[in-house]
C-alpha positions as CSV (number, residue, x, y, z in Angstrom):
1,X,72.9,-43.6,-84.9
2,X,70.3,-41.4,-85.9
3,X,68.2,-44.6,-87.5
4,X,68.1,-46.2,-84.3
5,X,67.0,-43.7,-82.1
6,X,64.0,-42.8,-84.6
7,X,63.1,-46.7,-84.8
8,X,63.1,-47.3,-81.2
9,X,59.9,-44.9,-79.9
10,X,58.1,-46.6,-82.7
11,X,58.7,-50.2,-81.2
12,X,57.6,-48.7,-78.3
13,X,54.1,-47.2,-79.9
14,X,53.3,-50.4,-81.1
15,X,53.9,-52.3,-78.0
16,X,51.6,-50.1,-75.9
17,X,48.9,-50.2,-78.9
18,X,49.1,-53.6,-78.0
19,X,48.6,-54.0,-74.7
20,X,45.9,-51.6,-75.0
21,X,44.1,-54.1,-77.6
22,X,45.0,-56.9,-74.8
23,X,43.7,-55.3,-72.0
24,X,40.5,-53.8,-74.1
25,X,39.9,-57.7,-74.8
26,X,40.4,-59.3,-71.6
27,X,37.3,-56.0,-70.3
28,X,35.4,-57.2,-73.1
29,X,35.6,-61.0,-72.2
30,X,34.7,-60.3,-68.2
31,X,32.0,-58.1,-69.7
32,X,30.4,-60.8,-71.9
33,X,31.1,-63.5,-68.7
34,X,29.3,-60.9,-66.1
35,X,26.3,-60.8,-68.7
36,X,26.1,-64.6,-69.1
37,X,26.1,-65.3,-65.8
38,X,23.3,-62.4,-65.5
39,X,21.2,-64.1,-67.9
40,X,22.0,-67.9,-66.4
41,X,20.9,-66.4,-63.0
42,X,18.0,-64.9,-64.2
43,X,16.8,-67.3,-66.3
44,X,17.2,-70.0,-63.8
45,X,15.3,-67.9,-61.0
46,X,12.5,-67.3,-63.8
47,X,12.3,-71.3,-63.8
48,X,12.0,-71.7,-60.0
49,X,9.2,-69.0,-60.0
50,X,7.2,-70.6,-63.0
51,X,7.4,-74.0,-61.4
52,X,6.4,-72.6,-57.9
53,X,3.4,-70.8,-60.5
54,X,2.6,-74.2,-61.8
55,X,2.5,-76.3,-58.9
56,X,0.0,-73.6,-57.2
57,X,-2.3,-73.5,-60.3
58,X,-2.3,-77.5,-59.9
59,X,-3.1,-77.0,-56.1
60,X,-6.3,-74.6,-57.2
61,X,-6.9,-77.1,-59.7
62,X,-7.4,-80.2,-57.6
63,X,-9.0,-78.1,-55.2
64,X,-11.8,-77.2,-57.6
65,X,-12.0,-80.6,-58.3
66,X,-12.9,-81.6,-54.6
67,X,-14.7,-79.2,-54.0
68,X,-17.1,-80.2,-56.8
69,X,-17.4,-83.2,-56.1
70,X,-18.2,-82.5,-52.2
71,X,-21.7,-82.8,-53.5
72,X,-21.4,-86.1,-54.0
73,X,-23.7,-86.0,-57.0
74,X,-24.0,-89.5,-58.4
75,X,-21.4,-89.2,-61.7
76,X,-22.3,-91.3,-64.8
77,X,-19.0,-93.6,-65.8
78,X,-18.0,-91.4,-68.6
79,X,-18.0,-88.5,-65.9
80,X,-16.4,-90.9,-62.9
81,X,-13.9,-92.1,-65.5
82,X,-13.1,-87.9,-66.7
83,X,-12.7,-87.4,-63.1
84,X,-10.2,-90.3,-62.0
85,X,-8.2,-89.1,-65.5
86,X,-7.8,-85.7,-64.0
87,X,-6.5,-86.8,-60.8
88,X,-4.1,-89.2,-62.1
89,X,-2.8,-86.1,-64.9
90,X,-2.5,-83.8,-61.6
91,X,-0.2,-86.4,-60.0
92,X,2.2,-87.1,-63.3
93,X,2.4,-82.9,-63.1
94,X,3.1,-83.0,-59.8
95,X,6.4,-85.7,-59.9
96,X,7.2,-83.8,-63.3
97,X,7.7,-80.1,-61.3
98,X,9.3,-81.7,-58.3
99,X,12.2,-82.9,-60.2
100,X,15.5,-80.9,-60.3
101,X,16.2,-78.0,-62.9
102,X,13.9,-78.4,-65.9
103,X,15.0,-78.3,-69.2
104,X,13.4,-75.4,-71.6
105,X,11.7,-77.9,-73.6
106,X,10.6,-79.3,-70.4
107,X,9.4,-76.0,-68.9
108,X,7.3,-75.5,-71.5
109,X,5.9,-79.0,-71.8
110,X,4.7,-78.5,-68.4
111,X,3.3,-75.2,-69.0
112,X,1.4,-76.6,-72.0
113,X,0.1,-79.4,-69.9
114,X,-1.7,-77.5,-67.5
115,X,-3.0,-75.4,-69.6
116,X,-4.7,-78.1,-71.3
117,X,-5.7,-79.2,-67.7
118,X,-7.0,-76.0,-66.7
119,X,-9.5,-76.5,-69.7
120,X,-10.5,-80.0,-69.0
121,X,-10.9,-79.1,-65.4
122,X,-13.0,-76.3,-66.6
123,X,-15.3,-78.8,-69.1
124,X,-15.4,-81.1,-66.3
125,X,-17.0,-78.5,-63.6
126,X,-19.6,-77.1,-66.2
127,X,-20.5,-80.7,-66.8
128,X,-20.9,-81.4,-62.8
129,X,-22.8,-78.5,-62.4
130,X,-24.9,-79.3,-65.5
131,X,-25.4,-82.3,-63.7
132,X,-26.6,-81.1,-60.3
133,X,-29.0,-78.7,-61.6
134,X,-30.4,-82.0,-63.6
135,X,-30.6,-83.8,-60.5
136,X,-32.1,-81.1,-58.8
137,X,-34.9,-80.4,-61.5
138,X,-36.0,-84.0,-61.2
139,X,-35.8,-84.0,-57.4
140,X,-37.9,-81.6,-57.9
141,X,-40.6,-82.6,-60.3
142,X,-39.9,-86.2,-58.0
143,X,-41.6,-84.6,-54.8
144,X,-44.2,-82.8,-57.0
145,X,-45.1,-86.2,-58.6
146,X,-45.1,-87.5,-55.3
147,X,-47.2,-84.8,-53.9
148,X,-49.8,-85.3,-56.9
149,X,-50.0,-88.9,-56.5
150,X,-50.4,-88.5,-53.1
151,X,-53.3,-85.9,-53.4
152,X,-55.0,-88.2,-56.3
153,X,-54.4,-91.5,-53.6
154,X,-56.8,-89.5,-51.4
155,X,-59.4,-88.2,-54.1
156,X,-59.4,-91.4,-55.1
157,X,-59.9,-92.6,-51.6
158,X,-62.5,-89.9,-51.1
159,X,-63.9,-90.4,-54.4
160,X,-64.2,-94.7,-53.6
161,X,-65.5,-93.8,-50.4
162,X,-68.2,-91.9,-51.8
163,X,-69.4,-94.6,-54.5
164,X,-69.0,-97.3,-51.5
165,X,-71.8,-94.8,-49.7
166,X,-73.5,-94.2,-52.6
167,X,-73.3,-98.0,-53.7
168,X,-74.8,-98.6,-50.0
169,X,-77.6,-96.4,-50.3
170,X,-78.4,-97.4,-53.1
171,X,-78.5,-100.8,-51.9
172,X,-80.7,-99.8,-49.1
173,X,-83.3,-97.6,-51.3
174,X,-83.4,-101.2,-53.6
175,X,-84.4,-103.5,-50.7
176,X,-87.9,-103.8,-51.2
177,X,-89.8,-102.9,-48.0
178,X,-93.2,-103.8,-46.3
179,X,-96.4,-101.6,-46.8
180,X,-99.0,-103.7,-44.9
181,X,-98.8,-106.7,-43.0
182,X,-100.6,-109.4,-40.7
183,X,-101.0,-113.1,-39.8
184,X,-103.9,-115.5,-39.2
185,X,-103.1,-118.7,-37.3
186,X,-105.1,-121.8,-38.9
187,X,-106.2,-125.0,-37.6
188,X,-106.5,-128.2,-40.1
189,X,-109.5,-130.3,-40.5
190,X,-109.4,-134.1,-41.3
191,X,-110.8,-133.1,-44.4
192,X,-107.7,-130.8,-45.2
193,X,-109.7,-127.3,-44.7
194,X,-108.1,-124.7,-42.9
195,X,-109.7,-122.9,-40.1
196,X,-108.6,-119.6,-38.6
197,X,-108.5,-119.6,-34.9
198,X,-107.3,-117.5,-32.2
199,X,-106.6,-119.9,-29.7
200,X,-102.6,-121.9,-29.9
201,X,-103.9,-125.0,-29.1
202,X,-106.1,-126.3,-32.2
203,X,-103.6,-124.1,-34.3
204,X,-101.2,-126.0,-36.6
205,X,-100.1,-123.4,-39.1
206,X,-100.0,-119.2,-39.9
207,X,-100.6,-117.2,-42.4
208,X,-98.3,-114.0,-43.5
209,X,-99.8,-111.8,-45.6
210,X,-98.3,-108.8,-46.6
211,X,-97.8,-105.9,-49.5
212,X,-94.8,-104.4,-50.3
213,X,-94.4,-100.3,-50.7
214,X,-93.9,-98.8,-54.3
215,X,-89.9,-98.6,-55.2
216,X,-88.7,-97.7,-58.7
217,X,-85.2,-98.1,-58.2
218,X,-86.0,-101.8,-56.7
219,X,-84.9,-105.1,-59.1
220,X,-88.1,-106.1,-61.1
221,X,-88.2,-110.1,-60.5
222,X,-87.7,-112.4,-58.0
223,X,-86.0,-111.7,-54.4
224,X,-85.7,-114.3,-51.8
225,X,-87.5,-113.7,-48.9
226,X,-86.2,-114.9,-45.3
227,X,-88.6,-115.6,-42.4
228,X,-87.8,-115.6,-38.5
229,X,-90.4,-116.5,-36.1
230,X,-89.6,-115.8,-32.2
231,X,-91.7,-117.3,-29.8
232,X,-93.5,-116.2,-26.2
233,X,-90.2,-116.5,-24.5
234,X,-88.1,-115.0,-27.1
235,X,-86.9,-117.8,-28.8
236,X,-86.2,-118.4,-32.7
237,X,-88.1,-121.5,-33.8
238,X,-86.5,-123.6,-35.8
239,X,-86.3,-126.3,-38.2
240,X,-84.4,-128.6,-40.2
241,X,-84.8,-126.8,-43.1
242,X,-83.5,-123.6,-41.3
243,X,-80.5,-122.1,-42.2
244,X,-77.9,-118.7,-42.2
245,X,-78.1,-115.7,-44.1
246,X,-76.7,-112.0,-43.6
247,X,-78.5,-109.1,-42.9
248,X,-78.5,-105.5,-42.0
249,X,-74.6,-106.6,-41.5
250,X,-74.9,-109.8,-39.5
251,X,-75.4,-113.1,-39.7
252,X,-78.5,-114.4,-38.6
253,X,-80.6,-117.8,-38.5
254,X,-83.7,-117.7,-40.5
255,X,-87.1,-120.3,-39.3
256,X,-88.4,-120.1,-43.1
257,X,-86.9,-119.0,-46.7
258,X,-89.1,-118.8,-49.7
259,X,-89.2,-116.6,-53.3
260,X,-91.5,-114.0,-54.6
261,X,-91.4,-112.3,-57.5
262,X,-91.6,-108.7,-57.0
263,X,-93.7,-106.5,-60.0
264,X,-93.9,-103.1,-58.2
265,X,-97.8,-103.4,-59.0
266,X,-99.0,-103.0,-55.3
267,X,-99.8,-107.2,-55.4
268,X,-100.1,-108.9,-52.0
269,X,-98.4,-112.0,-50.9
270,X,-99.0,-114.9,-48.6
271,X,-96.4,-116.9,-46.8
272,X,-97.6,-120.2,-45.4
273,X,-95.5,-122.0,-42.2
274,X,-96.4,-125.2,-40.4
275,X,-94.8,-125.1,-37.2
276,X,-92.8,-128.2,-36.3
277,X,-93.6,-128.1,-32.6
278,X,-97.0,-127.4,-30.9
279,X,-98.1,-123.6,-30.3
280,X,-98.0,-122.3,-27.0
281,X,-99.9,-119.2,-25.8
282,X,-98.4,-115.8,-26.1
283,X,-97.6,-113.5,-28.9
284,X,-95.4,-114.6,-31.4
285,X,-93.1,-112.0,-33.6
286,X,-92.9,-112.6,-37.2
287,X,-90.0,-110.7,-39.2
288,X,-89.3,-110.7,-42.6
289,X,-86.0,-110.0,-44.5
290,X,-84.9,-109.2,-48.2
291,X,-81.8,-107.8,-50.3
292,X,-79.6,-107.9,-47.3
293,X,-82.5,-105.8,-44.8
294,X,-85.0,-105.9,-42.6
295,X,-88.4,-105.4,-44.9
296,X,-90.4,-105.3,-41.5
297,X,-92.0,-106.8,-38.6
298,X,-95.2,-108.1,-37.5
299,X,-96.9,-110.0,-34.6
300,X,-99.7,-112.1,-33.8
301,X,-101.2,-113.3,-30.2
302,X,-102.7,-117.2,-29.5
303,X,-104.8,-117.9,-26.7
């Protein structure tokens, strides 16, 4: 009787001890649940936030990519190609984060992704800007070459202006020129003799005689000489061996054209002319061109 009431507290010990150990087990298991769950919350609210990270990093990265290429600097194809590339890799990040949950392993392949993004976008802006600065340096030396071929267009202008005056005075200070001049009107005998004569009835022919003035700078040789005779009433008198020729910047008709040959030696010339019609009375005016200008004037009266 003893035995068994000695035996039966201890069967009660031990069934306490037990439930104690139960109960102990079952706090221990919510405990490890509550944590879990914890962790599971946290980690999928440290997801959202890293995505919501991401997909603004991609929004500053496409907006630095605009906005470089607001200056619409003309891209070579390697750049133009670098630049589609990046676009097209924003986009594939961009479907990628708008998915559901993401994996770790894709969390992380994301992150890894724009990170390497972030450099090329970085590469690619240097090289833009690289670019403009380029562009802008030979804009510049563009307008300065401009403005220098622009300034030696008009030196040069000046400059041919100034030899076309200079040529022209040139010209002018070579035309030889008259020092003295006259004319004798002559009659012809039967026998051939000429006879000077003052009266424009018997007169058949004239006489120019003339020097010309010392030039150095005049041609040494010969120089065609071109002879226009105007009458009492103003008229040129012609023949048919008359012709054109310019001078002093027009063309005019000459009555007579002959050669001399010009030595600078202070010799005198003579210029004979039959006149194909009959004199009249009056004064006649006898000029005399050579090298393009007037060498000078004479006149002569007939009775």
């Amino acid at each position: 009787m003893e035995n068994q009431t000695s035996q039966t507290p201890k069967k009660n010990s031990n069934v306490i001890y037990f439930l104690i150990v139960v109960v102990l087990a079952l706090l221990a298991t919510d405990v490890y649940l509550y944590l879990q769950k914890n962790k599971s919350d946290t980690k999928i609210v440290y997801q959202n936030d890293e995505k919501t990270r991401l997909q603004t990093e991609l929004d500053s990265l496409e907006a630095q990519i605009e906005q470089v290429n607001a200056g619409k600097t003309r891209m070579s194809a390697t750049l133009q190609a670098k630049n589609d590339s990046l676009k097209a890799k924003i986009k594939v990040l961009r479907t990628e984060l708008a998915k559901g949950k993401l994996t770790v392993a894709e969390l992380a392949k994301a992150q890894e992704d724009v990170k390497q993004l972030r450099y090329f976008v970085t590469s690619y802006t240097a090289q833009i800007e690289e670019l403009k600065k380029q562009n802008t340096t030979l804009a510049t030396e563009r307008d300065t070459l401009k403005t220098n071929l622009v300034t030696a267009a008009k030196k040069d202008s000046s400059l041919t202006k100034q030899n076309q005056e200079l040529g022209a005075k040139v010209k002018v200070a070579s035309a030889i020129k008259l020092a003295t001049s006259s004319v004798v009107a002559y009659k012809i005998k039967n026998s051939g003799k000429e006879v000077d004569v003052t009266r424009a009835s018997p007169a058949k022919k004239i006489k120019i005689n003339f020097t010309i003035a010392s030039n150095a700078v005049a041609e040494k040789g010969m120089h065609d000489i071109f002879v226009r005779i105007i009458d009492p009433t103003g008229n040129l008198i012609t023949g048919t061996d008359s012709g054109t020729f310019n001078a002093d910047g027009q063309d005019l008709q000459f009555t007579y054209k002959t050669s001399i040959e010009f030595k600078d030696d202070g010799s005198g010339y003579t210029i004979d002319w039959v006149n194909p019609v009959k004199f009249e009375k009056g004064t006649y005016t006898v000029l005399l061109y050579a090298d393009g200008y007037t060498m000078g004037k004479t006149s002569f009266p007939l009775k």
